[in-house]
Chimera marker file (.cmm) of the C-alpha trace (Angstrom):
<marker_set name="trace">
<marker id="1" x="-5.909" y="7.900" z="19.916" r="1" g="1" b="0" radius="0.5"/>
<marker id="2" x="-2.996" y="9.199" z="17.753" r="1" g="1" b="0" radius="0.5"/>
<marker id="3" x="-1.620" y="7.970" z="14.234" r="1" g="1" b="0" radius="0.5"/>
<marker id="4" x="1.215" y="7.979" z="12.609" r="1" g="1" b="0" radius="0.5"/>
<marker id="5" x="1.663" y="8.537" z="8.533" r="1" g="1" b="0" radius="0.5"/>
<marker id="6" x="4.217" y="7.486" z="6.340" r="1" g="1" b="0" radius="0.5"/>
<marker id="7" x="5.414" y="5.867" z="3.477" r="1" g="1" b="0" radius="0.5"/>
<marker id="8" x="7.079" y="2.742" z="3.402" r="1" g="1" b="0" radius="0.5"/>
<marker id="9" x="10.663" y="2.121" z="2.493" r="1" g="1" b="0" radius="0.5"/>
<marker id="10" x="11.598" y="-0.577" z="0.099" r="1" g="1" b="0" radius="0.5"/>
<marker id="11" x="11.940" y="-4.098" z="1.959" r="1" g="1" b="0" radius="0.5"/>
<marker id="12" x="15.307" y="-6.069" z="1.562" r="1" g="1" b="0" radius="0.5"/>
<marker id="13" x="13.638" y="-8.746" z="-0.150" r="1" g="1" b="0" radius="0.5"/>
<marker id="14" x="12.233" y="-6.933" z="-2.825" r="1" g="1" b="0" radius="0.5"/>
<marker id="15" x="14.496" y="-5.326" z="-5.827" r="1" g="1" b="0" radius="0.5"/>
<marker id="16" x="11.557" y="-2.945" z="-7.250" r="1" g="1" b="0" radius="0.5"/>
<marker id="17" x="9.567" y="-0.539" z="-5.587" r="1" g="1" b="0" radius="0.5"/>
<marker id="18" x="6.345" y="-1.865" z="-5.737" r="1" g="1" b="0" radius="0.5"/>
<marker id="19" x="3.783" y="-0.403" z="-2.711" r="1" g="1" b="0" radius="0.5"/>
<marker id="20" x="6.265" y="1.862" z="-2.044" r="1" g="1" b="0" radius="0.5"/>
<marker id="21" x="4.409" y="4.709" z="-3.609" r="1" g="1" b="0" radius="0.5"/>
<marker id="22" x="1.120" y="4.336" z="-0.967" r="1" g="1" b="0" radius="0.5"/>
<marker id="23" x="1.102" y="6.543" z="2.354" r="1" g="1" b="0" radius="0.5"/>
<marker id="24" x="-0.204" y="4.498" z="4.953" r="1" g="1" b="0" radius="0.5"/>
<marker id="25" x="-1.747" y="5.351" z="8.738" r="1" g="1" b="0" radius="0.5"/>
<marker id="26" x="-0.973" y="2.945" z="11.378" r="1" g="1" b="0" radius="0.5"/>
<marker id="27" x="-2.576" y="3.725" z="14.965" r="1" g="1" b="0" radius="0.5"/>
<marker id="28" x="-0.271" y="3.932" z="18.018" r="1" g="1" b="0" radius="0.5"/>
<marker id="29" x="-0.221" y="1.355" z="20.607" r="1" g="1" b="0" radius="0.5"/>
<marker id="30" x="-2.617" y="2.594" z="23.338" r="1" g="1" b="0" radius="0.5"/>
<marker id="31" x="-2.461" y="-0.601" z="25.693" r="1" g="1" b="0" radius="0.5"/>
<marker id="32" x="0.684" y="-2.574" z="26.843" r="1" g="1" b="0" radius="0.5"/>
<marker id="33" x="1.402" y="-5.888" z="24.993" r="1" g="1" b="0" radius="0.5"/>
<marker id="34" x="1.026" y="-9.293" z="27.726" r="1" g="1" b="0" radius="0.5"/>
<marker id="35" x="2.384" y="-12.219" z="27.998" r="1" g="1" b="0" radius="0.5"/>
<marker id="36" x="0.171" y="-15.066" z="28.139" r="1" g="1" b="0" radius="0.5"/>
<marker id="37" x="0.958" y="-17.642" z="30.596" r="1" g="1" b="0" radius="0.5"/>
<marker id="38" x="0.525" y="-20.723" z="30.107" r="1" g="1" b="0" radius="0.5"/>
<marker id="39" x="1.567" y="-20.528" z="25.976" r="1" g="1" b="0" radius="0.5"/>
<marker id="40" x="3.758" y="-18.065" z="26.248" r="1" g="1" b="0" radius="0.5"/>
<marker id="41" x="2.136" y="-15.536" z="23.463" r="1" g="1" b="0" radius="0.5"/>
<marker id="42" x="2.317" y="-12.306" z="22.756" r="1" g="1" b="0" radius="0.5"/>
<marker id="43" x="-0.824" y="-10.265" z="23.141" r="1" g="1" b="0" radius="0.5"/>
<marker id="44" x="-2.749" y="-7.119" z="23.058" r="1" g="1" b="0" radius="0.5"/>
<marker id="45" x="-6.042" y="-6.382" z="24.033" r="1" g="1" b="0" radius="0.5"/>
<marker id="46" x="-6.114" y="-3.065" z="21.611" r="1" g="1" b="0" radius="0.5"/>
<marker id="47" x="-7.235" y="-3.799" z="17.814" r="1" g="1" b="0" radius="0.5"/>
<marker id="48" x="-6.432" y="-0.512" z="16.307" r="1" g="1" b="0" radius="0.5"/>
<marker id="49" x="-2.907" y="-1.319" z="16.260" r="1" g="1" b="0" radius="0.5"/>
<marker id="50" x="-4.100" y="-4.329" z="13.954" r="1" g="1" b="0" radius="0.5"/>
<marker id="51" x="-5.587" y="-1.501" z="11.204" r="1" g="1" b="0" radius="0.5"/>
<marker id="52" x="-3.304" y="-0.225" z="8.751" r="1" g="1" b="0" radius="0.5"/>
<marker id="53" x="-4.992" y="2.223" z="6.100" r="1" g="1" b="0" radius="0.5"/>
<marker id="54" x="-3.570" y="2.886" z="2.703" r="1" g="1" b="0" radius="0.5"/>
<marker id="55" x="-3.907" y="6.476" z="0.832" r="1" g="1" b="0" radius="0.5"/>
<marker id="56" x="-2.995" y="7.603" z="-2.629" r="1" g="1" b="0" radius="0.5"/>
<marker id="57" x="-1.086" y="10.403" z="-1.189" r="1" g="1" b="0" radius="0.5"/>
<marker id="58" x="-0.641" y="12.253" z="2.276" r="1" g="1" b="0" radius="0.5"/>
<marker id="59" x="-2.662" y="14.929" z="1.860" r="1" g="1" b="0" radius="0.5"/>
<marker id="60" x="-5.986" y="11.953" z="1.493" r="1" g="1" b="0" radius="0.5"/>
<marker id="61" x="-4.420" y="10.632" z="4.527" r="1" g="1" b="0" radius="0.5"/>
<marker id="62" x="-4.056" y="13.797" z="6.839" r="1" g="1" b="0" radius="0.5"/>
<marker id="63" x="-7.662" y="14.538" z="5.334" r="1" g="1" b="0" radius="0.5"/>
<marker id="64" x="-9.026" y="11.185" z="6.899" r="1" g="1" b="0" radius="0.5"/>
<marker id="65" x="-7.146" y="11.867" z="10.665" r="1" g="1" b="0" radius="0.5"/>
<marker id="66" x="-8.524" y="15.303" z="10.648" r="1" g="1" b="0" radius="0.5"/>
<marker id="67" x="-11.814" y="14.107" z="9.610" r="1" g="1" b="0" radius="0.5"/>
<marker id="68" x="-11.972" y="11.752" z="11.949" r="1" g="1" b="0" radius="0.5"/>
<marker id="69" x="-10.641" y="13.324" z="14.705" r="1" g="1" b="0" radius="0.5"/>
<marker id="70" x="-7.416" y="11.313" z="15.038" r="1" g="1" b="0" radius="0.5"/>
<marker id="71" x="-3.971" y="13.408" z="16.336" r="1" g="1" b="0" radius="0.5"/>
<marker id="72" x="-1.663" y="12.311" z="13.795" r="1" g="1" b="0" radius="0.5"/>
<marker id="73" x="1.918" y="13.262" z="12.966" r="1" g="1" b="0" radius="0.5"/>
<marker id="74" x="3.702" y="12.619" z="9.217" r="1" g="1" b="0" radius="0.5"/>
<marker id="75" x="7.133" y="11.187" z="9.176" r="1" g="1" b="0" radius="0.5"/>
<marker id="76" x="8.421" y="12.264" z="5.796" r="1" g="1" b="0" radius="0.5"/>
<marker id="77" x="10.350" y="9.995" z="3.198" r="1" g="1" b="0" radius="0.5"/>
<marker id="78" x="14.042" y="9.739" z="2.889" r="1" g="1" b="0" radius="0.5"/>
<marker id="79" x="14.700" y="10.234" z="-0.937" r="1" g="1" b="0" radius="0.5"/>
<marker id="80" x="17.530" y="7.600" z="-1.947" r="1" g="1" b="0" radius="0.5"/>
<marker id="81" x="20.386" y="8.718" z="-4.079" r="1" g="1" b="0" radius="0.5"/>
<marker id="82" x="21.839" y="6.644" z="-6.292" r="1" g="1" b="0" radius="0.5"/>
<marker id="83" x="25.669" y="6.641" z="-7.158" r="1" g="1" b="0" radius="0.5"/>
<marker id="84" x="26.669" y="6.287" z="-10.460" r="1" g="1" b="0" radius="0.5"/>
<marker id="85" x="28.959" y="3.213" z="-11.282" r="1" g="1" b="0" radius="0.5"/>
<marker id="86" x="30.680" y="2.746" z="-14.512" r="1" g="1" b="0" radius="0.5"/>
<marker id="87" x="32.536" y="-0.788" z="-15.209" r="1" g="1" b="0" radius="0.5"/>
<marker id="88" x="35.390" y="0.714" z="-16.902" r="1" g="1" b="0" radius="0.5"/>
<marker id="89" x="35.926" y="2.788" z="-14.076" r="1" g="1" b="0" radius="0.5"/>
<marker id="90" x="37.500" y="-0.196" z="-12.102" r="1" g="1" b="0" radius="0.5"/>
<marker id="91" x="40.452" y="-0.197" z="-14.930" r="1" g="1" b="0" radius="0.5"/>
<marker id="92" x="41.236" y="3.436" z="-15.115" r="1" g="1" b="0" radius="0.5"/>
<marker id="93" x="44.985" y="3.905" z="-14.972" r="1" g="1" b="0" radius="0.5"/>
<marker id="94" x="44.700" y="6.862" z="-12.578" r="1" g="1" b="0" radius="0.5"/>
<marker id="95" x="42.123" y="5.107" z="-10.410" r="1" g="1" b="0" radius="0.5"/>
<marker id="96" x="42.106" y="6.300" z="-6.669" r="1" g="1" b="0" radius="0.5"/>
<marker id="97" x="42.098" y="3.051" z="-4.772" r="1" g="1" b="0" radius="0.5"/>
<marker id="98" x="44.777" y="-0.087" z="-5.427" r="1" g="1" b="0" radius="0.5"/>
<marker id="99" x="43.793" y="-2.554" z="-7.795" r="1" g="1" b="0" radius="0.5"/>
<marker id="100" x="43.538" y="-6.007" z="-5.415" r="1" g="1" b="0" radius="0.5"/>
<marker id="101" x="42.320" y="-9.094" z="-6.705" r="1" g="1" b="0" radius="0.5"/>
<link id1="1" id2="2" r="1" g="1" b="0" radius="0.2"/>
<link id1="2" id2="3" r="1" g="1" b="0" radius="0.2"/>
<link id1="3" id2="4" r="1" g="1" b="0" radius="0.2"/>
<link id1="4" id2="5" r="1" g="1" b="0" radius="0.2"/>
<link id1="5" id2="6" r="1" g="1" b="0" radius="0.2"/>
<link id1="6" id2="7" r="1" g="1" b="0" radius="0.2"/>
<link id1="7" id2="8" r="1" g="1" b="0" radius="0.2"/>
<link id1="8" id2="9" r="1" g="1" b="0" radius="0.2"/>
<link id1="9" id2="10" r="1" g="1" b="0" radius="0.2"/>
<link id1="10" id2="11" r="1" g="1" b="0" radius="0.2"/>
<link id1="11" id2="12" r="1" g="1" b="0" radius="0.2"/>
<link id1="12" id2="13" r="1" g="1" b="0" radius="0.2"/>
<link id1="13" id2="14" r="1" g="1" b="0" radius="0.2"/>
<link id1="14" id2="15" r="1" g="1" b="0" radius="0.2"/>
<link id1="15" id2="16" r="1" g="1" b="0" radius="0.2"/>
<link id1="16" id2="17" r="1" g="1" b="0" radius="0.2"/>
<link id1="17" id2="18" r="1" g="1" b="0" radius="0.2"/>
<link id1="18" id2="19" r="1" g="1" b="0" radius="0.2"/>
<link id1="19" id2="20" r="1" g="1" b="0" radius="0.2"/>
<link id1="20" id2="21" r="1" g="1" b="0" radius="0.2"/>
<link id1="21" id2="22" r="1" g="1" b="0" radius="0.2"/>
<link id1="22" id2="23" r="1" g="1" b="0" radius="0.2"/>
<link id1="23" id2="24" r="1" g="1" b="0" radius="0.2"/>
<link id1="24" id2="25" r="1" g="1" b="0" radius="0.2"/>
<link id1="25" id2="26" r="1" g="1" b="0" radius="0.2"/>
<link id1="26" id2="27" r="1" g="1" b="0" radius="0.2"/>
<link id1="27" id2="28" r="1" g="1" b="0" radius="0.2"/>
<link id1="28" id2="29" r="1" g="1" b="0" radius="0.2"/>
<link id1="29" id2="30" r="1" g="1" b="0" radius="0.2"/>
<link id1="30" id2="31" r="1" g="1" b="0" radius="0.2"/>
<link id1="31" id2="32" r="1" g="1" b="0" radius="0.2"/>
<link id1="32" id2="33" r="1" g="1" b="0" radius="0.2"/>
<link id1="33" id2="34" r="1" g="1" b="0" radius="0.2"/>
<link id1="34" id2="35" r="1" g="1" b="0" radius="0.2"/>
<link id1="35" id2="36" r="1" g="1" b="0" radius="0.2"/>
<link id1="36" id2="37" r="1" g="1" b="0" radius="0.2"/>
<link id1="37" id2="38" r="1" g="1" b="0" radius="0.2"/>
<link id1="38" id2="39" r="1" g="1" b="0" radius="0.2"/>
<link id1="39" id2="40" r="1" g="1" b="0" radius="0.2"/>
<link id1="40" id2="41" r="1" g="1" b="0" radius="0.2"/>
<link id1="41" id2="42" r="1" g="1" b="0" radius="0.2"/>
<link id1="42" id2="43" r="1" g="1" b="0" radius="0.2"/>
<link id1="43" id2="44" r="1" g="1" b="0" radius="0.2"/>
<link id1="44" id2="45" r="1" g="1" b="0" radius="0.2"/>
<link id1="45" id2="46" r="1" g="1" b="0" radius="0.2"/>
<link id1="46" id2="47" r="1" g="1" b="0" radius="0.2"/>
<link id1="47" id2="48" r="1" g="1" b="0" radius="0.2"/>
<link id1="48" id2="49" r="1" g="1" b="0" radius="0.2"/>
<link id1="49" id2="50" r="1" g="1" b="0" radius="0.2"/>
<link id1="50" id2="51" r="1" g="1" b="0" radius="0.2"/>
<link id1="51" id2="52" r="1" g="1" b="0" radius="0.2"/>
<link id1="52" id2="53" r="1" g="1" b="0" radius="0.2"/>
<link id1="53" id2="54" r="1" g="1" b="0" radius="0.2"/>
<link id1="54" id2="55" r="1" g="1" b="0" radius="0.2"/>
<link id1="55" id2="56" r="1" g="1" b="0" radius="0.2"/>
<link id1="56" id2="57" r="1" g="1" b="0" radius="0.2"/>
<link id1="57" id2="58" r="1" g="1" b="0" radius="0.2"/>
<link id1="58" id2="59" r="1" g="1" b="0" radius="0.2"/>
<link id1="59" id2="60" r="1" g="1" b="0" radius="0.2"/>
<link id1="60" id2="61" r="1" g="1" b="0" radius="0.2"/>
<link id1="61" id2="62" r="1" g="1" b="0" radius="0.2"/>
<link id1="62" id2="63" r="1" g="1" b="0" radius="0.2"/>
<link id1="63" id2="64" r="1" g="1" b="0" radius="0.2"/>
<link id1="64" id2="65" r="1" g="1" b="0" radius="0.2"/>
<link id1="65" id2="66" r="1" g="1" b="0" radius="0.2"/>
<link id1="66" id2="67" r="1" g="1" b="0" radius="0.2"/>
<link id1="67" id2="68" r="1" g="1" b="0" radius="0.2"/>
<link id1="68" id2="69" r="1" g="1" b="0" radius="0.2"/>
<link id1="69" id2="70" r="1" g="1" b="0" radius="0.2"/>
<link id1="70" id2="71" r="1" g="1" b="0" radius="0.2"/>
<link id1="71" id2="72" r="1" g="1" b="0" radius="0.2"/>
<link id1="72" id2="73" r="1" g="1" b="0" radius="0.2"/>
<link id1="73" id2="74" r="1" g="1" b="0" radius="0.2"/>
<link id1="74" id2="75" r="1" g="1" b="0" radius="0.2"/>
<link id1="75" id2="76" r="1" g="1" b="0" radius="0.2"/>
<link id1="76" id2="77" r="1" g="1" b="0" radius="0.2"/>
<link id1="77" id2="78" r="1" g="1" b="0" radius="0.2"/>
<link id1="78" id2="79" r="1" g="1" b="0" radius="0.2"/>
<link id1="79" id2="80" r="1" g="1" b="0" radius="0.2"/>
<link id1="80" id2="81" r="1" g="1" b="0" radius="0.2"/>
<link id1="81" id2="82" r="1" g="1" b="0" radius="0.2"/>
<link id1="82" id2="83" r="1" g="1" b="0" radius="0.2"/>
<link id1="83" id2="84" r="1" g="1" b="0" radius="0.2"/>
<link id1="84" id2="85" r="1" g="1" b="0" radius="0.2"/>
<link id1="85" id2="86" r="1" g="1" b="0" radius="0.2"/>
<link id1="86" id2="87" r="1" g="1" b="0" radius="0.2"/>
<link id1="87" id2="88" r="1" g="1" b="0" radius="0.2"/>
<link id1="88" id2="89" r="1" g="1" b="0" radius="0.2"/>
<link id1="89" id2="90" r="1" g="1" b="0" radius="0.2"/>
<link id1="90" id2="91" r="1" g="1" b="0" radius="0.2"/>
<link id1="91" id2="92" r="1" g="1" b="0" radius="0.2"/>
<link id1="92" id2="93" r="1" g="1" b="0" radius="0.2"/>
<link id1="93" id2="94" r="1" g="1" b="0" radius="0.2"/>
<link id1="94" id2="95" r="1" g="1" b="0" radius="0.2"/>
<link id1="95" id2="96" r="1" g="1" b="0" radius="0.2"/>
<link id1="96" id2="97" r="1" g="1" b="0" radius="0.2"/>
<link id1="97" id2="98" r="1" g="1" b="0" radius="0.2"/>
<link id1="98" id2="99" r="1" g="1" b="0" radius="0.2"/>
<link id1="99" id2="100" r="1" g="1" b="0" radius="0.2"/>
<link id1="100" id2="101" r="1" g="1" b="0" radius="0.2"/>
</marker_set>
């Protein structure tokens, strides 16, 4: 049974950050998925990969998979940068780019 730990990026429908902040643990798939069928569903006999545990930070997390005995591994954040735009910029006379309209 292994784990892996994260923390979620910021989904395209969303413009804030909200659950963002949460580390969660989400079990590895231990059994191939099936196709049923007659219906044609997707399915899986294995209901860990159904769990999805949320943690205040990733030390609480790593805590609970040692605890428990689970192998885990932590995939760390990406920290997002954000580029400073100024409006007035687009009007400066010795602006890099062509002015097109």
């Amino acid at each position: 049974m292994s784990a892996k730990i994260y923390r979620p990026a910021k989904t395209a429908m969303q413009s804030g950050k909200a659950k963002t902040n949460l580390w969660v643990l989400e079990f590895d798939q231990e059994k191939p998925r099936t196709i049923d069928p007659i219906m044609g569903y997707t399915s899986s006999g294995d209901m860990k990969q159904q769990l999805r545990l949320t943690f205040e930070n990733a030390e609480q997390a790593i805590a609970y998979a040692e605890r428990n005995g689970i192998e885990y591994r932590v995939i760390a954040p990406k920290e997002t940068t954000r580029k400073s735009v100024s409006y007035p910029d687009n009007f400066r006379f010795n602006r890099m780019q062509p002015w097109t309209h």
